[in-house]
C-alpha positions in Angstrom: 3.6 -31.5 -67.4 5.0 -28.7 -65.3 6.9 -29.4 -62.0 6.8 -26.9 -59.5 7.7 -27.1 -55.5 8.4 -24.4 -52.9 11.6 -23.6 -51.9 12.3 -25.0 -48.1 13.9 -22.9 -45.3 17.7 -22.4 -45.2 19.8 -23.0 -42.3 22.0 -20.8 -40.9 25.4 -20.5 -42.6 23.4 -20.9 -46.2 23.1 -24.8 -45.5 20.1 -26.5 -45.4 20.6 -27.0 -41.9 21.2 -30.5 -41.7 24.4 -30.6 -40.4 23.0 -31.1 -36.9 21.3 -34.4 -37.2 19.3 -36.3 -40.1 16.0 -35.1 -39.5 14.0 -33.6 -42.7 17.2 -34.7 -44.9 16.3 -36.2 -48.1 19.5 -38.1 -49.5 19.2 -39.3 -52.6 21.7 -41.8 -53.9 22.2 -41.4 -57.9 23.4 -44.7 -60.4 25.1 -47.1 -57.6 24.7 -49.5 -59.9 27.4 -51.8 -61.3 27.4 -50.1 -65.1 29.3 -47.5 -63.8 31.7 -49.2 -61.3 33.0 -52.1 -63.5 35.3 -52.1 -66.4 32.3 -54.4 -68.6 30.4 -51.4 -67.9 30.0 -48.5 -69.5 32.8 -46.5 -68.0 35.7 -49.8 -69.5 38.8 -48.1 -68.3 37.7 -45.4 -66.9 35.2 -47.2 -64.2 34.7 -45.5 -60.9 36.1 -46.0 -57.9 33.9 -48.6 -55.4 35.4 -46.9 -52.2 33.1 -43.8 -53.2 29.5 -45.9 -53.3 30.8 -47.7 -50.0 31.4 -43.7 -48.7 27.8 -42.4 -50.1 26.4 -45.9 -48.0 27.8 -45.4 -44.9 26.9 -41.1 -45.8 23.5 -42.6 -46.3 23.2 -44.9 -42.8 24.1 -41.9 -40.9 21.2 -40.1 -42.4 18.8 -43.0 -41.4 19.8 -43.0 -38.1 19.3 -39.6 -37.7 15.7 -39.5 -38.8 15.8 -38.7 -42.1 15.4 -40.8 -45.9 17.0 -42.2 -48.6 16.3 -42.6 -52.2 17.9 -45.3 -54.3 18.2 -43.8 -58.1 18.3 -46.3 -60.7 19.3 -45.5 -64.4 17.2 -47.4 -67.2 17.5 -46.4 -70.8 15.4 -49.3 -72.6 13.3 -47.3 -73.7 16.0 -44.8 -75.8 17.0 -48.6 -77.7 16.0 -47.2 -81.5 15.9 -43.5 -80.9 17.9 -40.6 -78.7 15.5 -39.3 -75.8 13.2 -35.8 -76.3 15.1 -32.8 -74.5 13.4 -32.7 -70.9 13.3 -29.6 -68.4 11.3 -29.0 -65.2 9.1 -25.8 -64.8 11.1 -23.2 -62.7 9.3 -22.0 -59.1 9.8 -18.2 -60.3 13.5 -18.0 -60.1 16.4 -17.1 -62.0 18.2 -20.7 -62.8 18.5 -21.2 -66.7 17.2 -24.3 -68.3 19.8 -27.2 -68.2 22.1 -26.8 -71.3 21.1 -29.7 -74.1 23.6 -32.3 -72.9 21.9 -32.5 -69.7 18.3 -32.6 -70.6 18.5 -35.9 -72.4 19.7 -39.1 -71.5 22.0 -42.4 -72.6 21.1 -44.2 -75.7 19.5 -47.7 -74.5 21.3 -51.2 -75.6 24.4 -50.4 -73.8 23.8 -48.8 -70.7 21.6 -49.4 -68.2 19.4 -52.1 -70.0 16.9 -53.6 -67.6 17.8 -57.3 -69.1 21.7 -56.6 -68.0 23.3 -57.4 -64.5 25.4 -54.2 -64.7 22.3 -52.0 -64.3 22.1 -54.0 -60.5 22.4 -51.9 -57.7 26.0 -52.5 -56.5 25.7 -54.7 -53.6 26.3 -52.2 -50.8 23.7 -49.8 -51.6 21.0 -53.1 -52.3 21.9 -54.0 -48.8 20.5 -50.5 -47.5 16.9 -51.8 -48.6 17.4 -55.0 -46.0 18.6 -52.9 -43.2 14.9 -52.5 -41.9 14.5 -48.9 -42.4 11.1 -49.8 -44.0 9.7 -47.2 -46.3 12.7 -45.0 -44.8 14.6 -46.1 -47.8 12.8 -46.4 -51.3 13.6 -46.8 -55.2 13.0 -44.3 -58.0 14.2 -45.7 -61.6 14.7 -42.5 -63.9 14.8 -42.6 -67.9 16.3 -39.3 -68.4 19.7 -38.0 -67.1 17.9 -36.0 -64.2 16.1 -38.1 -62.0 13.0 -35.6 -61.8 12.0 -36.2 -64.4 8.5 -38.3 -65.0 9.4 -39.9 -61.9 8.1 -39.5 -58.3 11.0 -37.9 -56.7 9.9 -34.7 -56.2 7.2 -35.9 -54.3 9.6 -37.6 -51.9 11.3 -34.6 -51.6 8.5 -32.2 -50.9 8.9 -31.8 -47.0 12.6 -32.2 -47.0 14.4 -29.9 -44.9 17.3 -30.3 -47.2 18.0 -32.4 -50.3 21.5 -34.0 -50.4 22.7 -35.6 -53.4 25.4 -38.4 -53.6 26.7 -40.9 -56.5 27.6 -40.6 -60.0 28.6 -38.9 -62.1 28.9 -35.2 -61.0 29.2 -34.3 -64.9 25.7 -35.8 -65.9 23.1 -37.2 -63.5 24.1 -36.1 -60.5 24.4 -32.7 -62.2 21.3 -33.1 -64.0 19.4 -33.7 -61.2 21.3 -30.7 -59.1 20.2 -28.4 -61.5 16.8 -29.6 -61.3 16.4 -29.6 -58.1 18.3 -26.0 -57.8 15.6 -25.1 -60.6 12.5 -26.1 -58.8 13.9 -23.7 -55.7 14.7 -27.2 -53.6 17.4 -26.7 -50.5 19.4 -29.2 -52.6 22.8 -30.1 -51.6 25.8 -31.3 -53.3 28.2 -33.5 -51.8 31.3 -33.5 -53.0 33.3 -35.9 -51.7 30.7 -39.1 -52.0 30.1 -37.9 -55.4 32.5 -38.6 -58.6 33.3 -38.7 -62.6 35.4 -40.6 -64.6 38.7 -38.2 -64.0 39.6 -35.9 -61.1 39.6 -32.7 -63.4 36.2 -33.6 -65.1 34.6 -33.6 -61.4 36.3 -30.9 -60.6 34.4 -29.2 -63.3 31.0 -30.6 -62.8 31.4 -29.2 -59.1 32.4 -25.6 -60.3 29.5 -25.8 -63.0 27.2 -26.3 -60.4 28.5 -23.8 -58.3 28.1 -21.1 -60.5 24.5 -21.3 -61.2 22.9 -18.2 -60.2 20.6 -18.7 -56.9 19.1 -20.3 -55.3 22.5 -22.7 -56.9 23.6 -25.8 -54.9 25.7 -25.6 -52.1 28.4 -28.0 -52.8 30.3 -29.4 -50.0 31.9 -32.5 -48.4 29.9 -34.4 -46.2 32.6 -34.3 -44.0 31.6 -31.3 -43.3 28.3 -31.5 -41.7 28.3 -30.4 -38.6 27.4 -33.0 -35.8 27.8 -36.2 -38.3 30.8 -37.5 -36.8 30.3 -40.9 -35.0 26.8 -41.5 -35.9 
C-alpha cells in the first residue's frame, strides 16, 4: 500500500525549526543495537564506534526534555532467512525525489544479522535505558524488516505531526539513508544529523552524507546537532 503524508512547515533558515527547543521534534534513533557495535557482529572489524550511540542518547534526552519524542528503530531480518527481501518504495507526496536506487529498497539477508533469537540484535544498553527513564509513551519502539524503517511499520504515523523529523544512528550508507530518503520522499521536514550518525569508515559516511544531500527537494538537511540552535545545556 501507498504511503503518503503532508509536508510540515519549515523553519527559518531551511531547518525544521527545531533548533530552539524539542517541541514537535520527532527523533528517531536507527539500529543501536549491539550487531553493529561489536566485532561478533556484523560489522567484525570494522564495528562502530560506541561513543557515537552514547552521543545520539544524550542527542536524544535533550529532545525529551524539550517536549518532543523518540523512536527506538530496531533491525530484524528473520523473515529474509531462505530468500532476499522484495524491492520496497513508499508513494511520493507529488514531489520530485526519485525512487531509492535498488541497494536501498531491500534489506539484509536473515541468519546473520539481526536475528530475533541473537543477543547482538539487543538494543545497546544506553539507548534500552532511554525506555526506563519515565518518558512514558514519549519514547517508543518500531522494529523494521526492510532497510528503511517506513516501511510496513508504524513510523509514519508517529511522525505525522512532527514539526521536524531528525534522524540519528547507523549506518548513514543504508538505514539511516534508506529511511532519509523516505522520509525526504514522503515530503517529511526530515533531518539528518551528521555527527550522531556513522558508517563503517570516515570516507564511506562522508559519502552517504553527500548522497543525501544531493537529492533534489524537498532533500534532507544534513547537519550536526551541534548545531541546533538553543540545545546547549539542556
Amino acid at each position: 500500500a501507498g504511503q503518503r503524508l503532508r509536508r510540515g512547515a519549515r523553519g527559518p533558515g531551511g531547518g525544521g525549526g527545531a533548533g530552539e527547543n524539542g517541541e514537535g521534534v520527532v527523533l528517531v534513533l536507527v539500529d543501536l543495537q549491539a550487531e553493529f557495535f561489536a566485532e561478533e557482529g556484523v560489522m567484525r572489524r570494522r564495528a562502530l564506534d560506541p561513543d557515537v550511540a552514547e552521543r545520539a542518547v544524550d542527542h536524544a534526552r535533550r529532545v525529551l526534555r524539550g517536549g518532543g519524542t523518540v523512536v527506538l528503530v530496531k533491525s530484524c531480518y528473520d523473515r529474509w532467512a531462505t530468500s532476499p527481501a522484495p524491492l520496497r518504495q513508499v508513494e511520493p507526496a507529488d514531489n520530485t525525489v526519485p525512487p531509492k536506487p535498488d541497494r536501498l529498497a531491500g534489506a539484509h539477508r536473515g541468519g546473520g544479522c539481526c536475528a530475533r533469537t541473537s543477543p547482538l540484535s539487543a538494543l545497546l544498553p544506553a539507548a534500552a535505558t532511554l525506555l526506563e527513564e519515565g518518558w512514558g509513551p514519549r519514547v517508543s519502539v518500531v522494529e523494521k524488516e526492510w532497510f528503511s524503517a517506513f516501511i510496513d511499520t508504524s513510523l509514519l504515523s508517529l511522525c505525522a505531526s512532527a514539526r521536524v523529523l531528525q534522524l540519528a544512528g547507523v549506518t548513514s550508507t543504508t538505514c539511516v539513508a534508506a529511511t532519509a530518503w523516505d522520509a525526504a520522499r514522503l515530503s517529511l521536514p526530515v533531518e539528518v544529523l551528521s555527527d550522531v550518525t556513522a558508517a563503517g569508515a570516515a570516507a564511506a559516511h562522508a559519502r552517504g552524507l553527500s548522497l543525501l544531500r544531493g537529492l533534489p527537494a524537498p532533500s534532507p538537511l544534513v547537519r550536526a546537532s551541534c548545531e541546533l540552535r538553543g540545545w546547549a545545556g539542556r
